[in-house]
N, C-alpha and C positions, 0 to 999 in steps of 0.2 A: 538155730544152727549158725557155727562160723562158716563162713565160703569165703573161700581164695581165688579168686581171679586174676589169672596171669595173661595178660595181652586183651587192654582195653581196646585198641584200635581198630578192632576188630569188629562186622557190623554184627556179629554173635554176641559178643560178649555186651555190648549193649541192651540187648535184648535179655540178657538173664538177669546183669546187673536191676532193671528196672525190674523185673520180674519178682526178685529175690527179696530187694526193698519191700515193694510191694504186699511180698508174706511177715513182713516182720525180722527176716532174717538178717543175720553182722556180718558184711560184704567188706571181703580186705583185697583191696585193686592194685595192683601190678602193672602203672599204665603203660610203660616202654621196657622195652629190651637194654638193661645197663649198656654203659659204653665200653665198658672193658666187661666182658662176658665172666671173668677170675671171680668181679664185684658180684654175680647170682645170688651166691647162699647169704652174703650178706645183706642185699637189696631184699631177701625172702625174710629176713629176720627182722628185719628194721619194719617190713608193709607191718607181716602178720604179730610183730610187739613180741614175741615169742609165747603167743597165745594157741593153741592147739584148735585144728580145724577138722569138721565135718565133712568138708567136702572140697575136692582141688580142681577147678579147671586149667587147662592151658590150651590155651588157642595162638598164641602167635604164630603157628604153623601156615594162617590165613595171609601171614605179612608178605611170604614169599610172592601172593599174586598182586600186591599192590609193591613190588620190589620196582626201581629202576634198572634196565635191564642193561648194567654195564659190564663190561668184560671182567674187574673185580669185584663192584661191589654184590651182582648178585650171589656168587661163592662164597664171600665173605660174608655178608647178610645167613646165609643157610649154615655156613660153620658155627657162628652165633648163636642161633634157634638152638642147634643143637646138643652144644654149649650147657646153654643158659637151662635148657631141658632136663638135661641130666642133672646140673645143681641141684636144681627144684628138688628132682625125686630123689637125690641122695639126702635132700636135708629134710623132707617130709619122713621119708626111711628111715631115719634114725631120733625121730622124736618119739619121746617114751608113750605119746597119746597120738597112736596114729589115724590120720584121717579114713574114713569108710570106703570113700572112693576117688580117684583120683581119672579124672575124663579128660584123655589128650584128643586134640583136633587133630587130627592125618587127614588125606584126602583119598579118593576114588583114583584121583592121579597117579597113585604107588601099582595101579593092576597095567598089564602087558595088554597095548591095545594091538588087536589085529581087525582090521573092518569094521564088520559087523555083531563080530564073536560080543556079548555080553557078561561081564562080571560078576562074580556073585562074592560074597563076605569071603574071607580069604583064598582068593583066587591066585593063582601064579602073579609074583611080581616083576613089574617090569626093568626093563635096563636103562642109563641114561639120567639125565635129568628131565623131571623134575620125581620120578620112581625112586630112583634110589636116594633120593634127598628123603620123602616120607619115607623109608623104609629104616634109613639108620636115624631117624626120629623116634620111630616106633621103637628102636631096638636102646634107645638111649634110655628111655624107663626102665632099663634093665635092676635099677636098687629097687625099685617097686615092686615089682616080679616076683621079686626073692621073698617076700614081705606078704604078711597077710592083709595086705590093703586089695580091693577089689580094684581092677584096672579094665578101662574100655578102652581100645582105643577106636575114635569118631573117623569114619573115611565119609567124610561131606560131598554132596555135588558142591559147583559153586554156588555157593550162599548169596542168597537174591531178597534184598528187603524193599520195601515201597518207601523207607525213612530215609534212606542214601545209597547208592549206586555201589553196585558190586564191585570188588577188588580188580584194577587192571592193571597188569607193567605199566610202568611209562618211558617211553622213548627216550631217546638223548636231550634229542633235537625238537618235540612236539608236544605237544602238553592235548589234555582231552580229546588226546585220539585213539580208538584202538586198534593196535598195528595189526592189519590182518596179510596172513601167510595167503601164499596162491591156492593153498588145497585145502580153505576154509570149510567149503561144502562136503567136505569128505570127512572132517574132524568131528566125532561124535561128542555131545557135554551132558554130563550131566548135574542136574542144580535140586537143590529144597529152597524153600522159604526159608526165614527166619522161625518164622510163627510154628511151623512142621518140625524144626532142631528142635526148637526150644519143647514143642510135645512129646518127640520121641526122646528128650532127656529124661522129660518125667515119668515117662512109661519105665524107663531104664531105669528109674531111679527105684519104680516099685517095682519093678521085676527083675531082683535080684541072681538069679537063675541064667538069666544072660550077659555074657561074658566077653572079651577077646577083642575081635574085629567086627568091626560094624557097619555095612555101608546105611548111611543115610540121605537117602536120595526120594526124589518125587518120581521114580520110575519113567517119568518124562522126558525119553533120550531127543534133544535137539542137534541141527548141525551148529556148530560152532556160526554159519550166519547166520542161521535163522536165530540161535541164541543173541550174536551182535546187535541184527534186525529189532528186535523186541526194545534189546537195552537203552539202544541211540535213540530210539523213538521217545522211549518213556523218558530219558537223562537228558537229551539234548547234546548227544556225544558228536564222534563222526570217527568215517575208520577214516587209514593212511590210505596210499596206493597199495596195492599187490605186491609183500614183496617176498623176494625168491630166498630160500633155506640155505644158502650159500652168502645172500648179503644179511640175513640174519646173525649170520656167524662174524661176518666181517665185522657186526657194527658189536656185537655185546658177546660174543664168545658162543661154546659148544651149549653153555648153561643158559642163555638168553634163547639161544635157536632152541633147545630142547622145552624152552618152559612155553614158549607157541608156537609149537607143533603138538605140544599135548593133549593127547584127550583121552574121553571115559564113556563106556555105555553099563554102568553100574545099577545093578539091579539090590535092595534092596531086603533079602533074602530072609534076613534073620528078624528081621522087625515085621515083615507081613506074615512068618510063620508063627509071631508069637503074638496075632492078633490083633497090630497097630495096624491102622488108616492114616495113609497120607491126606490131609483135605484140601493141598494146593498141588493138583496134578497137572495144571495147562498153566505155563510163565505165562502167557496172554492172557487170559482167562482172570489170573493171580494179578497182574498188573492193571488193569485197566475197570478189573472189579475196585479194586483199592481207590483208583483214580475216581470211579464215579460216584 
């Protein structure tokens, strides 16, 4: 098969990449998001030679959490994504040999958190950023849609490999820190493995019958410390101080404070109903097995 991968930086798309080689398969990489977002359909012509694909990933969706959290660049950064998004599927859409399936990354992040309430595969969306940034992501595949191409779109927990530390902002001012909000203990996350995507891709991939919106999650809801707690230990990170959702705003804007204050308690729904097993259900467990 040809496979298209758009947003190598990604610690997902590593994992397929290797995967893919692996089977024998012709891998066309898309490592960055162009610098002028116009250059897309061109940057897509040039990877893929104008050779017709079996299968399209896009993941840069993932960039957003590894964004700097400045008062433009992360608006600008997200304008980009989805951008660069819509190219994609307008130029996959109109090749006379269209690809089978086209699997965007979204996140669990686009559902409306209240508490303790949990999510299930399309659930009410939320307002704000970083919801409505997935949300007019998802809606940007709209050439696809139209099209007899098969579309999922992936709402991930955050992606958690043992190869390299999970996607975090970064501050202005501080490098391998991560900036934690005062109401940490209160922010639910939800995460998968690498190793867990990359299974339920394949299941997806043979069971055709499943469609739409997907959460893909380890059903493992942590508090965003307990999630920190696990991370800094394994990575060797460290948070900042406490800080308050007012100088959040001061320091990177509405889109900075909204993308850490985010969270998810996303369940899962359509992939245990259709008989897939998560096998990395405890981030401690997943980590520290890896380790020994």
């Amino acid at each position: 098969m040809n496979i298209f991968i758009s947003g190598s930086t990604s610690i997902l798309a590593a994992t397929l990449i290797e995967y893919f080689f692996r089977q024998g398969h012709v891998v066309y990489v898309e490592d960055s998001l162009p610098d002028n977002p116009l250059d897309s359909l061109q940057t897509v012509k040039n990877v893929t030679a104008g050779q017709p694909m079996d299968l399209v990933f896009l993941l840069h969706a993932e960039d957003i959490f590894s964004s700097k959290l400045g008062r433009f660049s992360l608006p600008e950064k997200a304008r980009n994504i989805i951008v660069h998004t819509e190219a994609v599927c307008r130029y996959f859409a109109s090749c006379s040999v269209k690809p089978q399936a086209i699997f965007c990354a979204s996140s669990v992040h686009i559902y409306r958190q209240r508490l303790e309430e949990k999510s299930y595969d399309n659930g009410p969306i939320g307002t704000g950023f970083p919801a409505e940034f997935f949300a007019q992501l998802e809606t940007a595949i709209a050439p696809i849609r139209q099209s007899d191409i098969r579309v999922l779109d992936l709402r991930f927990g955050r992606l958690v490999s043992t190869q390299s530390e999970p996607a975090f902002p970064s501050l202005p001012f501080r490098t391998r820190a991560i900036a934690t909000p005062f109401n940490e203990k209160k922010i639910g996350i939800s995460w998968v493995s690498c190793e867990d995507a990359l299974r339920a891709i394949l299941f997806l991939l043979e069971n055709e019958h499943i469609d739409g919106a997907i959460n893909i999650t380890s059903g493992d809801i942590l508090s965003r410390a307990e999630f920190n707690d696990i991370v800094i230990s394994r990575y060797r990170l460290r948070r900042t101080s406490p800080i308050s959702t007012k100088i959040l705003r001061l320091l990177g804007g509405k889109e900075a404070a909204g993308l850490l204050l985010s969270g998810s308690r996303a369940v899962p729904f359509k992939l245990l109903e259709a008989g897939f097993f998560f096998e990395d259900i405890s981030l401690q467990e997943y980590i520290l097995g890896k380790e020994s």
